[in-house]
C-alpha positions as CSV (number, residue, x, y, z in Angstrom):
1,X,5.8,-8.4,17.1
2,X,8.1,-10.9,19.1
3,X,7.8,-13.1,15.5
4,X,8.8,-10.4,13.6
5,X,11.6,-9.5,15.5
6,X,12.6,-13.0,15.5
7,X,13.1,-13.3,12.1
8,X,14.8,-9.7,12.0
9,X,17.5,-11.3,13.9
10,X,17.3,-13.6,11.6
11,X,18.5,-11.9,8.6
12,X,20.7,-9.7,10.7
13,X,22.4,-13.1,11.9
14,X,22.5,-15.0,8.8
15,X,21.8,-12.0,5.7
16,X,23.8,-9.4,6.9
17,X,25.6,-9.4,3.8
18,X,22.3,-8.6,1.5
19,X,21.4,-5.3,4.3
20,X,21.8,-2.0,2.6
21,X,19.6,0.9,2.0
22,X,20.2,0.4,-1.7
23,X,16.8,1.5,-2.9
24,X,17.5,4.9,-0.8
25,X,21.3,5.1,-2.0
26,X,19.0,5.2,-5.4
27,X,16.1,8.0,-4.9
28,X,18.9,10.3,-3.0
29,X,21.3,10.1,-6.2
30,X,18.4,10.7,-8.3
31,X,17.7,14.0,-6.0
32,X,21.1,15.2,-6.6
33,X,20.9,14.6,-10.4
34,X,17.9,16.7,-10.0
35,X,19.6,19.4,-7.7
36,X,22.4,19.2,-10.4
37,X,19.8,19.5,-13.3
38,X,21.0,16.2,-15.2
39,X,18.4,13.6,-16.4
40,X,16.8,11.6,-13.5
41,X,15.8,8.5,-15.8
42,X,18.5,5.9,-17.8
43,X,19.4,4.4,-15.0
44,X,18.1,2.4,-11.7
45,X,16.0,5.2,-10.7
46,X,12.0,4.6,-11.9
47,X,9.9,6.6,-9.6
48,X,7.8,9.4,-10.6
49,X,10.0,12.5,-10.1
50,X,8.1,13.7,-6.8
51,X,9.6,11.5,-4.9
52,X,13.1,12.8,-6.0
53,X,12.1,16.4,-5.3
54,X,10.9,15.5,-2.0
55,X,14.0,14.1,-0.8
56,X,16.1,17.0,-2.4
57,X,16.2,18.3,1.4
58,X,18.4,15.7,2.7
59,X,21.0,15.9,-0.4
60,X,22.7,18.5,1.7
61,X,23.7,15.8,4.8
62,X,25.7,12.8,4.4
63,X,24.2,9.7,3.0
64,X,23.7,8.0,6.6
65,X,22.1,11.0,8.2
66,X,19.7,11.5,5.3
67,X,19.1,7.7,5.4
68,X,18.2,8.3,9.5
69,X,16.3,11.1,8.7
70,X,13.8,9.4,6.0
71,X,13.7,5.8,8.0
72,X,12.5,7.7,11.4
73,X,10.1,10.3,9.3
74,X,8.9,6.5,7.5
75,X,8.0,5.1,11.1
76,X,6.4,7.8,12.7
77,X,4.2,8.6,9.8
78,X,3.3,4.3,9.7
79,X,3.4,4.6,13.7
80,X,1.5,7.3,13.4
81,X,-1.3,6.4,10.5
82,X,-1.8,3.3,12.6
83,X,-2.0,4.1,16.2
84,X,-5.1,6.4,14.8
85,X,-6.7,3.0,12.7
86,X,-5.8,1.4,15.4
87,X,-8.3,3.5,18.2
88,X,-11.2,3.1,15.6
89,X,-11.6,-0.1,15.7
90,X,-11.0,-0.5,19.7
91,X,-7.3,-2.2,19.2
92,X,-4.6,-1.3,20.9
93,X,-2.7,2.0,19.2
94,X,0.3,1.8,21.0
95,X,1.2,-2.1,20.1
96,X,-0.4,-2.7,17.1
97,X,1.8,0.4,15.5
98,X,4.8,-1.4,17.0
99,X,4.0,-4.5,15.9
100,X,3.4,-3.1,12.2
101,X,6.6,-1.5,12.3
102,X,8.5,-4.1,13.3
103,X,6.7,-7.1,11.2
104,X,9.2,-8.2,8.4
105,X,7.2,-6.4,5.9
106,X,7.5,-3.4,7.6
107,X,11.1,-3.3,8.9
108,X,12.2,-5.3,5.2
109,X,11.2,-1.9,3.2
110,X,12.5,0.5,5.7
111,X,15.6,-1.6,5.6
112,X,16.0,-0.9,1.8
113,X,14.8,2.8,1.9
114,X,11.4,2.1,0.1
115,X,8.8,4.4,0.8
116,X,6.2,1.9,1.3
117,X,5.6,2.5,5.2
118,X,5.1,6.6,4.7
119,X,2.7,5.3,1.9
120,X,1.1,3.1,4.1
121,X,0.7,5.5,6.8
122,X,-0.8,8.3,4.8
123,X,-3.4,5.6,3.6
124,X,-4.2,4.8,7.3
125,X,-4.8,8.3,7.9
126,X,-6.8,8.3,5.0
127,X,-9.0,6.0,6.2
128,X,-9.6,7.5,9.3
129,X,-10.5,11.1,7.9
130,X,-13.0,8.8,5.9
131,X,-14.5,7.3,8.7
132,X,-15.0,11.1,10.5
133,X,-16.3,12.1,6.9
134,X,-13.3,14.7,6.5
135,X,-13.3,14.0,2.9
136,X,-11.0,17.3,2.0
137,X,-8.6,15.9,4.1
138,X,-9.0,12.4,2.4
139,X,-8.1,14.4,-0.7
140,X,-5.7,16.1,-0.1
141,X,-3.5,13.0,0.8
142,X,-4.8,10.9,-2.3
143,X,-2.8,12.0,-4.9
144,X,0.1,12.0,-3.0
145,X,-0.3,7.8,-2.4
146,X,1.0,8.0,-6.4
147,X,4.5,8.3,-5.2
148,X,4.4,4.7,-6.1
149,X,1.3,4.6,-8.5
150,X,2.1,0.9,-9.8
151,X,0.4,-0.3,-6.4
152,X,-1.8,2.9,-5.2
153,X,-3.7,3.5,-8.1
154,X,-6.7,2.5,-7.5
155,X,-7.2,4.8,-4.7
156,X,-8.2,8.2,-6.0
157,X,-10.4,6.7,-8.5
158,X,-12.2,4.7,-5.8
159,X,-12.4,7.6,-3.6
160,X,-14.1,9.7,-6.9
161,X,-16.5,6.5,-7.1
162,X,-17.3,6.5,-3.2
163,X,-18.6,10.0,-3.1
164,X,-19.9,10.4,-7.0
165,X,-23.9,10.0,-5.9
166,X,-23.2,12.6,-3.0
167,X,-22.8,16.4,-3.9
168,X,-21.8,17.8,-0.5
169,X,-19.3,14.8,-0.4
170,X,-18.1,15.2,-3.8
171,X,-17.7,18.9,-3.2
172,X,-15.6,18.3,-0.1
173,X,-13.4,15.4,-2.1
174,X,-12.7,17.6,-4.9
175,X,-11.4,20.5,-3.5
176,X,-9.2,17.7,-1.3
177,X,-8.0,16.3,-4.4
178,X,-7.3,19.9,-6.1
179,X,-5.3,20.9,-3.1
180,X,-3.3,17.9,-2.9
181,X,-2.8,17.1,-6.9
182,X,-1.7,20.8,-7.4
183,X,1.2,20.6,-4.8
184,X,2.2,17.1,-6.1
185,X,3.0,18.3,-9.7
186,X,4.3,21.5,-8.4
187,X,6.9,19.2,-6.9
188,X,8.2,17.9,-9.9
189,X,5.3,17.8,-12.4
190,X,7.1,19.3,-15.4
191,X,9.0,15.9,-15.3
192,X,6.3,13.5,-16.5
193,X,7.0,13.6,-19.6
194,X,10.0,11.8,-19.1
195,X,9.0,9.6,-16.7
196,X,6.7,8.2,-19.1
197,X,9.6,7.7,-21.7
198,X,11.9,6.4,-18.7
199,X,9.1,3.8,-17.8
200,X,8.9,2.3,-21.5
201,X,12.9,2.3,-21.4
202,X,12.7,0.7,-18.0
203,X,10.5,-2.0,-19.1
204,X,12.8,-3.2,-21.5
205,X,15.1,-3.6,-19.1
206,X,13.1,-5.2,-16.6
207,X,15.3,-8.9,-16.6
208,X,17.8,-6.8,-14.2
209,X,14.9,-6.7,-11.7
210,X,14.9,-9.4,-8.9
211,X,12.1,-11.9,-9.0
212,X,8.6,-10.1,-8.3
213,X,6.4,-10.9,-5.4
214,X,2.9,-11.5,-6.7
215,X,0.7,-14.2,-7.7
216,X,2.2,-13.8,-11.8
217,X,5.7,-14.6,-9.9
218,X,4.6,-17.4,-8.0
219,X,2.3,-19.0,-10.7
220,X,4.3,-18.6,-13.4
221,X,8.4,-17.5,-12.4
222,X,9.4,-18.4,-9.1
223,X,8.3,-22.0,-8.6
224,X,10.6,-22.4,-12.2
225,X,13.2,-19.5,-11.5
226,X,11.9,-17.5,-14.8
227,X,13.4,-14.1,-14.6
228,X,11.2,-11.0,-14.2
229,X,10.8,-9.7,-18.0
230,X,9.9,-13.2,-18.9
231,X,7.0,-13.2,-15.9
232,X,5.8,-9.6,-17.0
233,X,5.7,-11.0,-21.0
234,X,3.8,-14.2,-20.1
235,X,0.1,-14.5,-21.2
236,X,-0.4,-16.3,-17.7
237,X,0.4,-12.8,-15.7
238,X,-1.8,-10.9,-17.8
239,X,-4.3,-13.3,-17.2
240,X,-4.1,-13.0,-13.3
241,X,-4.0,-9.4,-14.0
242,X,-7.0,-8.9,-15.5
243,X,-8.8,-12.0,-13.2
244,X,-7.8,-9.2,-10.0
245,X,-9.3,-5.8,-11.8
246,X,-12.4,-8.2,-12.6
247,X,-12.6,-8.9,-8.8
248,X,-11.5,-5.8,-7.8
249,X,-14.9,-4.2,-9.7
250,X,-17.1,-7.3,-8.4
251,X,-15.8,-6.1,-4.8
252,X,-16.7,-2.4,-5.3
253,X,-20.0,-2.9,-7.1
254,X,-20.7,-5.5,-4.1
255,X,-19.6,-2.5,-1.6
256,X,-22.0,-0.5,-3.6
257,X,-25.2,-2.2,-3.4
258,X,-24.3,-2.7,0.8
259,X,-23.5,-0.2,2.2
260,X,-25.5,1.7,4.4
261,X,-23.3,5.4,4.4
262,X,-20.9,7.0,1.9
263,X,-18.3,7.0,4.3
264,X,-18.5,3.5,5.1
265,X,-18.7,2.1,1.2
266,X,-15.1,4.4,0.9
267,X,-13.7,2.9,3.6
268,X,-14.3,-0.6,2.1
269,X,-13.0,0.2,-1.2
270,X,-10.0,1.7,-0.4
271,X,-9.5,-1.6,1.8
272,X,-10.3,-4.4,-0.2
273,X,-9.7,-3.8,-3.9
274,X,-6.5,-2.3,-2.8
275,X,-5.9,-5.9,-1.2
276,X,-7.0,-7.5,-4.5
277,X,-4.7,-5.7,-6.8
278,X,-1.6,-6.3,-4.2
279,X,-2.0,-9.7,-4.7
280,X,-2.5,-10.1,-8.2
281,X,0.0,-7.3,-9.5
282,X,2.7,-7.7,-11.7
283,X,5.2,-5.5,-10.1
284,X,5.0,-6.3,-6.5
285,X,7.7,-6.8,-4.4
286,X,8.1,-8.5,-0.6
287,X,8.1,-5.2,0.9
288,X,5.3,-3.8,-1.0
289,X,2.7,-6.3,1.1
290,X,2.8,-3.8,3.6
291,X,-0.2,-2.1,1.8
292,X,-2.5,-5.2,2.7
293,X,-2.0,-4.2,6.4
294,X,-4.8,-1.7,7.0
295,X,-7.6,-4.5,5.7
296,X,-5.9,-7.0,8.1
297,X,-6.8,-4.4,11.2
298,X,-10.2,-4.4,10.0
299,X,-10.2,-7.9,9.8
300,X,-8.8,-8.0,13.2
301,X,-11.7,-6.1,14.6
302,X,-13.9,-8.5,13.7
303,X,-16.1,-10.0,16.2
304,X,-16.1,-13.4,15.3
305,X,-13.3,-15.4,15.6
306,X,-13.1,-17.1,12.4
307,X,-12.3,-13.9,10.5
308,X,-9.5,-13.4,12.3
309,X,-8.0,-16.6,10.4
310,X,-6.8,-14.4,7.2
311,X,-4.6,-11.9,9.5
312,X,-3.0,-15.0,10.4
313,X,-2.7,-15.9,7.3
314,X,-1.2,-13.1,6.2
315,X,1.5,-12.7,9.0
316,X,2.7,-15.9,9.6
317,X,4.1,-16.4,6.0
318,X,6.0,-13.3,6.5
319,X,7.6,-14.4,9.9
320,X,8.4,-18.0,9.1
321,X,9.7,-16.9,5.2
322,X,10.3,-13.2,5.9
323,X,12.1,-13.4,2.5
324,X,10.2,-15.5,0.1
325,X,8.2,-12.5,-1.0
326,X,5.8,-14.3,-3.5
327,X,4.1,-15.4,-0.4
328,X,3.0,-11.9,0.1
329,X,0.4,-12.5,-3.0
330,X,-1.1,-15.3,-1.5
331,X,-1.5,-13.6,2.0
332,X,-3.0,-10.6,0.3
333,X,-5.4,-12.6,-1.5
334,X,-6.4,-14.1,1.5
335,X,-7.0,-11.0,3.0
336,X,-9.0,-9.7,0.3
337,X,-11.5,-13.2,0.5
338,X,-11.8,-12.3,4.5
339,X,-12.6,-8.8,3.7
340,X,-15.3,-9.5,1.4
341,X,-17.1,-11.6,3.8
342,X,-16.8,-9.3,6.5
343,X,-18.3,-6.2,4.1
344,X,-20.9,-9.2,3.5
345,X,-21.4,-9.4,7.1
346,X,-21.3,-5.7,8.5
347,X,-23.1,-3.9,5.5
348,X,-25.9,-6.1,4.9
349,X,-29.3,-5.5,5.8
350,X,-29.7,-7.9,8.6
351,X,-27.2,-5.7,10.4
352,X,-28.5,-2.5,9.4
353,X,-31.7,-3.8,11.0
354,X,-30.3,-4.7,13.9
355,X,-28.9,-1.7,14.5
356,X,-32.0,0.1,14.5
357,X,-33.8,-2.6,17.0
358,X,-31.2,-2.0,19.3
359,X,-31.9,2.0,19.3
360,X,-35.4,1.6,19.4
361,X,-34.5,-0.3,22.3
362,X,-32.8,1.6,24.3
């Protein structure tokens, strides 16, 4: 936490100039155009139209108000998704939600108006309902993680996959998922359509994006300063990107075959494939390696030292270079290696027997 806000006086100090809730300024203009019933798409705004119609409400304050309004509801939903993570696994609620909000990753999105930390909060709480099996509830916040579906994609799917071979479960997940994918496109759902044909136009504009944070950037653009369309047209990225879905299905199947409860092999798949694809995404920005954080408090929970090496690894990077987002790939992927071996570790059957000695124990 004290790191973090070191290097955000950092920036304050010496980047003052590059502050601004720009991405915000964006997403609120797009809610007026909708208010206004003009096109959303054509210009900077990219987002699936839910996430205009949800900030509709604060088109009717001044832009500094509405930005004070959607950075405080962002921390006390991350605050509030991690405080809960946080008493599960025995860690400190109170700092480790202060020290997430106030890590560069965290404070860097909020700083730009992303809605990465409400994301990242609902996925926390996510994981908790999992872990008390309240699968509806797991649902019903699911489909709303597609506010920014190039990075949360893989959850719904991977919750549908956890509770498949489970009919009570499946039951429970599916009127969740209804519930919550029902209001979602009654937000805005009628606008798809063209989203869809405001994402092919945005691709070809994509050399007016800055330089992208994940391992395609580092590998193959920002070591050489290649901009962003050439990194999302090289064979290279592609090559990464299907090298992460491969691992991503390698961790899940391994997740599979281990775990000992359905609740248990969800919570491990929404942690570390999620991990996998952050770092090997095309479209990742520095802010966006804020979704890696819930597998680096499971990490943290480990028992045995040596596994908290990756949350290091992920955290430091960020401090010391709180702007050199391709970094953020390389932490993630780190991450993702340190989560496999502890699913190795806490799913196999050496612990499962273990477990039982120790009530036939006592």
């Amino acid at each position: 936490m004290t790191l973090g806000l070191a290097s955000l006086i950092f920036e304050l100090g010496f980047r003052a100039y590059a502050l601004s809730p720009s991405d915000f300024q964006t997403f609120l203009a797009a809610s007026h155009r909708l208010m206004a019933g003009l096109p959303l798409y054509g210009g900077a705004f990219v987002s699936p139209p839910e996430l205009a119609a949800i900030l509709v409400p604060l088109t009717v304050v001044p832009l500094p108000v509405a930005y004070a309004i959607f950075v405080m509801a962002s921390i006390g939903i991350l605050a509030w998704g991690t405080g809960s993570y946080a008493r599960e696994l025995g860690l400190n609620p109170w700092g480790t939600a202060l020290a997430v909000v106030l890590s560069p990753q965290g404070w860097w999105g909020l700083m730009l108006g992303q809605p990465d930390a409400l994301l990242v909060g609902l996925l926390l709480l996510a994981v908790v309902a999992v872990r008390h099996q309240r699968w509806a509830v797991a649902g019903v916040i699911g489909p709303w993680l597609l506010l920014k579906p190039d990075l949360t994609w893989p959850v719904v799917p991977l919750l549908i996959a956890a509770a498949w071979k489970d009919a009570g479960v499946r039951r429970q997940l599916g009127t969740g998922l209804a519930v919550g994918a029902s209001t979602f496109l009654l937000m805005a759902g009628w606008l798809l359509p063209s989203w869809a044909i405001g994402l092919v136009h945005f691709g070809g504009r994509s050399q007016f994006q800055g330089l992208l944070s994940g391992l395609p950037d580092l590998l193959g653009g920002e070591l050489r300063a290649a901009p962003a369309h050439q990194i999302l047209a090289s064979p290279l990225t592609w090559a990464i990107v299907g090298a992460g879905i491969v691992s991503m299905a390698a961790a899940w199947l391994l997740a599979q075959r281990r775990a000992t409860s359905v609740a248990q092999l969800a919570e491990w798949t929404l942690l570390v494939p999620l991990a996998i694809w952050i770092a090997t995404s095309p479209y990742l920005h520095a802010e966006d390696a804020l979704f890696a954080v819930p597998l680096a408090l499971r990490l943290a929970d480990s028992g045995h030292s040596w596994f908290r090496l990756p949350v290091l690894v992920i955290l430091l990077p960020w401090v010391v270079f709180p702007t050199w987002g391709a970094l953020a790939a390389i932490c993630a992927l780190g991450l993702a290696t340190g989560g496999v071996a502890l699913m190795v570790r806490e799913t196999g059957p050496g612990r499962e027997r273990a477990r039982v000695d120790s009530a036939a124990a006592t």
